[in-house]
N, C-alpha and C positions, 0 to 999 in steps of 0.2 A: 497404387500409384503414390508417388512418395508429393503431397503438397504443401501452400500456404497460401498465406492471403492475399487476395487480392489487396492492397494496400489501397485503393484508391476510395473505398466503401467502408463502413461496417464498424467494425471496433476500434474505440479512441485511444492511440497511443501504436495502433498497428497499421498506420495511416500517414502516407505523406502532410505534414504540418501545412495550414492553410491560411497564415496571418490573415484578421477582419479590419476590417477599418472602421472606420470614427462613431459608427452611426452602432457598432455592436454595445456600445456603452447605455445607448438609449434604450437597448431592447434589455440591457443588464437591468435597468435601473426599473422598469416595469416586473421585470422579475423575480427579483431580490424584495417584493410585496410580498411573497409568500412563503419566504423563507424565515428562519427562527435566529435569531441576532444572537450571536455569539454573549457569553457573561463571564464574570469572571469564575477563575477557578475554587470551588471550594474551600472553607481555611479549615486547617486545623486537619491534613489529610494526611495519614501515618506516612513515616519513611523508616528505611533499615536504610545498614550498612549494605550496600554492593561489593559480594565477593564472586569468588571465579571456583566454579564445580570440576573439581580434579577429577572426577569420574573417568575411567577408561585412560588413564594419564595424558586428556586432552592439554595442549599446551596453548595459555591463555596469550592471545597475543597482546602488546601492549601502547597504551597510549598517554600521551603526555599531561593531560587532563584529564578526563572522566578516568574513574576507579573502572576496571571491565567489568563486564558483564560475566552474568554467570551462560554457561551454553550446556545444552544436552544434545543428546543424538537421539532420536526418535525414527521408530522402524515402522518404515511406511511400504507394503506388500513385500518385506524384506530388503530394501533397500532404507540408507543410513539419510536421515535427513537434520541438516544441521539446524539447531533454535538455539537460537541470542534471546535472555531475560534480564528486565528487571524487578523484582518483587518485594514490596513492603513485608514490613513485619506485620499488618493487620489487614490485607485487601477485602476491598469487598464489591471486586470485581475484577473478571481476566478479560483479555484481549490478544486477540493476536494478530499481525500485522504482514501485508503481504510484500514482497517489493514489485519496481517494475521490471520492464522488459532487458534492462539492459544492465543493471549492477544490482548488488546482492542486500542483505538486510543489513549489515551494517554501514556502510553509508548512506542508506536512506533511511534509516529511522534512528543509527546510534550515532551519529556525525560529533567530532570532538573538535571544537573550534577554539583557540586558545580566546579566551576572554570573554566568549558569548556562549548562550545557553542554546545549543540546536538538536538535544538528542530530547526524538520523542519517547524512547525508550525511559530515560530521564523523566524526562514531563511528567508521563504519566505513572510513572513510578510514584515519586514527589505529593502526585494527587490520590493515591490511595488504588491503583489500577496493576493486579500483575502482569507486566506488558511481556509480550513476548513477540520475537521478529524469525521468522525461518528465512533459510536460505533453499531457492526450490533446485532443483536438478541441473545441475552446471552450473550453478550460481556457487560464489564466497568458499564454504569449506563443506559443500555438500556435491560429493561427486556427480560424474553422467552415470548414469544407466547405461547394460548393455550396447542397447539403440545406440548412441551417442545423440539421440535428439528428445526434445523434451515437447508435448501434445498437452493442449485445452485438459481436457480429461485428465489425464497423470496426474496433474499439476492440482487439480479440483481435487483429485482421490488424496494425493499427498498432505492439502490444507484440510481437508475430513480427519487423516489420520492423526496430523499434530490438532487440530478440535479437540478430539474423542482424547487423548493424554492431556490433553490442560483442564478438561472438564473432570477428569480422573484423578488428576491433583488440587482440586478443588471442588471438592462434593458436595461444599456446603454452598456453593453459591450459585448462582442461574448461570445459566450454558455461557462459554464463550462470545465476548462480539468479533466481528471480523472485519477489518481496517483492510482494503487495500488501494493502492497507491498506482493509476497510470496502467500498465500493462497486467500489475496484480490486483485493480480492480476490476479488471475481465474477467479474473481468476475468480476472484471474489463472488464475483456478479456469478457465474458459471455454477458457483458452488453454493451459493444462498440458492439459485434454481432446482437445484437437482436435491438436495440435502439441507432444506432448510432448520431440518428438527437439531441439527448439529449446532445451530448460533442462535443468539438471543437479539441479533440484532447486525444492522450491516453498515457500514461508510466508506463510501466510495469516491476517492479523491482526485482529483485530477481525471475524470473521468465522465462521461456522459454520454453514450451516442446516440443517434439516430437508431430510435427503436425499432423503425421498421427496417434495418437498415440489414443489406443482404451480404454473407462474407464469403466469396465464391472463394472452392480450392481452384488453383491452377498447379503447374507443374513446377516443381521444383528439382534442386540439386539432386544428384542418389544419394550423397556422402555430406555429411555436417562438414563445414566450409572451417568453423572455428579459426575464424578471423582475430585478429590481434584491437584489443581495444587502444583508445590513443586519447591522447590528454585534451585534445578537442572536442573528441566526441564528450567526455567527461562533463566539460563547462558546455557544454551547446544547450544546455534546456535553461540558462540564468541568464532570460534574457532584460531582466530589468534592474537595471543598476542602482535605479533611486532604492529600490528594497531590498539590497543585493551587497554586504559586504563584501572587496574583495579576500577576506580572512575566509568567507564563509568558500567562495567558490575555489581558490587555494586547497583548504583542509578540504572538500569533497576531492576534490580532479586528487591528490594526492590519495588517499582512502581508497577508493576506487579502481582510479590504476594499480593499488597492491592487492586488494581481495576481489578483483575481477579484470585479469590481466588480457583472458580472453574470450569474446564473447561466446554465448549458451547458443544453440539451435532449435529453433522450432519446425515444426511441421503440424498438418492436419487443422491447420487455425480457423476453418471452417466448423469447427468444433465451438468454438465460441459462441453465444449467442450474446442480440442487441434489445433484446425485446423485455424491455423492465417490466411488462404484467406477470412473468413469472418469479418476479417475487415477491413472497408474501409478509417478511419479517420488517420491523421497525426499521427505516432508510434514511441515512443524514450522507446528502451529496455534497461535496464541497469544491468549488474550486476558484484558481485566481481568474482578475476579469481580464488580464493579459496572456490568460493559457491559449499560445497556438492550436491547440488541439485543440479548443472546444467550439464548438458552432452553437452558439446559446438558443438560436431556434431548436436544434437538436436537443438540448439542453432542456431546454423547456417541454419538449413531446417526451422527454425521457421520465422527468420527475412527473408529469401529468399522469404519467401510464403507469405509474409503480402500481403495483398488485396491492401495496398498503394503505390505510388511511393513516398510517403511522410516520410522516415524513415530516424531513425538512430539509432546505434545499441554503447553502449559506453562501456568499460571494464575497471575494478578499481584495480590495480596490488595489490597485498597483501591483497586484502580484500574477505573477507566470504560474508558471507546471511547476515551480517547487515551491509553491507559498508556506510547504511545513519547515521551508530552512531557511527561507528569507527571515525578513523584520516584521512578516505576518505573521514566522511562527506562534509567540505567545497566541495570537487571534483564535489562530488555527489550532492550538490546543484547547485554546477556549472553547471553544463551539464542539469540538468533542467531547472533552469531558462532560461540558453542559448534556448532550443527549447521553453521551454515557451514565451521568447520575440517573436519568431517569429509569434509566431501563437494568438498573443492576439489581435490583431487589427486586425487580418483578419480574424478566426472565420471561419465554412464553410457552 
């Protein structure tokens, strides 16, 4: 049977949005007691030049700010999968980043804003981290598959396989961590369960749900619908103005509409799981106190139940489901890095 999620349960970000009202701030502010307060970035953290890997005579697309990125193609069970990097001349630590459900790695993690600093790829470049972003299966410049639809699972084996190459290009340092964002924090989350000896460590953004929470298949289409993306859906997740250039939401909806013109298919999202006691590795949850998607009781039973003694849970006042491209960003780099230094030489 060909399914998907039930949307009303289960995974955050694959769930009708469900605005809280006033009184979720109070239950933020009890909870943000056991979180680890963002610091400033380390000084003095190598940078290189950013260039573009002619490999395979990929052709680098271009942007009117940021130098591009370098991209490789990565064979994951024989299929071509696309990764966006930044890498200092000295790292001394990798990352890899996931996106969400609906546009690909480079507008959510390389976003080019004229005059403002929004690419995490950048960031953490900057702070001594070799960042890398994949584009998963229908996503940016990473084809479909046969199927034409892309499953929990695929998607988990895909970010295993670009793991296992970033760990392989860096042998001297402790396993990759793995960032993902929204829909590829599911990913994320899926894949720290099943394959945790693959990362060193997990962050999971915009993202939290109800552990106990159940993702029934039901039935869906037979045939991937591959719907057409539109400029509205683009801007629908910026919904806070006070932290919310509109340069910032501009260069995204623009970005976006060109490297994910139409949207990816899923199926089988039953395949997902919500239950944070399967995992075991070092956990930094982060998200804004205005994310529609998060029900911070949920929130709260998810970070309780982590499999680790190794967490921390960090909350970004004013900010939505993109607090890494609003006026939180720098916060929100902060707070990574921060757990990022700690766990880059020690690896587990």
């Amino acid at each position: 049977m060909v399914t998907h999620v039930n949307r009303t349960r289960g995974v955050h970000g694959l769930r009708t949005p469900n605005r809280r009202d006033a009184t979720r701030r109070v239950v933020i502010g009890a909870l943000v007691v056991t979180a680890v307060a963002a610091v400033a970035p380390a000084a003095g953290a190598a940078t290189s030049e950013r260039y573009w890997n002619a490999a395979r005579s990929e052709a680098a697309p271009n942007a009117p700010g940021l130098s591009p990125p370098q991209r490789f193609t990565v064979q994951s069970n024989g299929h071509p999968i696309a990764v966006w990097a930044r890498i200092p001349a000295a790292a001394r630590g990798s990352i890899l980043l996931v996106h969400g459900r609906t546009w690909s790695g480079r507008p959510d993690f390389d976003l080019d804003v004229p005059g403002l600093h929004r690419s995490v790829l950048e960031a953490l470049e900057t702070r001594g981290f070799a960042a890398y972003a994949l584009d998963q299966r229908g996503y940016g410049q990473t084809p479909r598959d046969a199927t034409g639809w892309l499953t929990p699972r695929r998607a988990a084996d895909d970010v295993v396989a670009v793991l296992t190459w970033i760990a392989s290009r860096h042998p001297a340092m402790s396993r990759p961590a793995l960032l993902g964002w929204s829909t590829g924090a599911a990913v994320a989350h899926l894949t720290a369960a099943t394959a945790p000896s693959r990362l060193s460590s997990l962050i999971l953004a915009g993202y939290a749900p109800d552990p106990k929470g159940v993702i029934n298949a039901v039935a869906g289409p037979a045939v991937p619908l591959r719907q057409r993306n539109t400029r509205a859906g683009a801007a629908s997740d910026f919904i806070s103005p006070k932290v919310t250039p509109a340069a910032v939401v501009r260069a995204f909806v623009d970005t976006a509409i060109k490297t994910d013109p139409i949207l990816a298919d899923w199926r089988n999202e039953e395949q997902f799981t919500s239950d944070s006691a399967r995992v075991s590795v070092p956990t930094l949850v982060v998200y804004g106190d205005r994310d529609p998607n998060i029900d911070v009781r949920d929130a709260g039973s998810f970070f309780a139940r982590l499999g680790t003694q190794d967490k921390q849970l960090v909350v970004f006042p004013g900010a939505d489901h993109c607090a890494h491209l609003e006026d939180t960003h720098d916060a929100w780099v902060a707070a990574v890095v921060n757990f990022l230094n700690r766990h880059a030489a020690a690896g587990r």
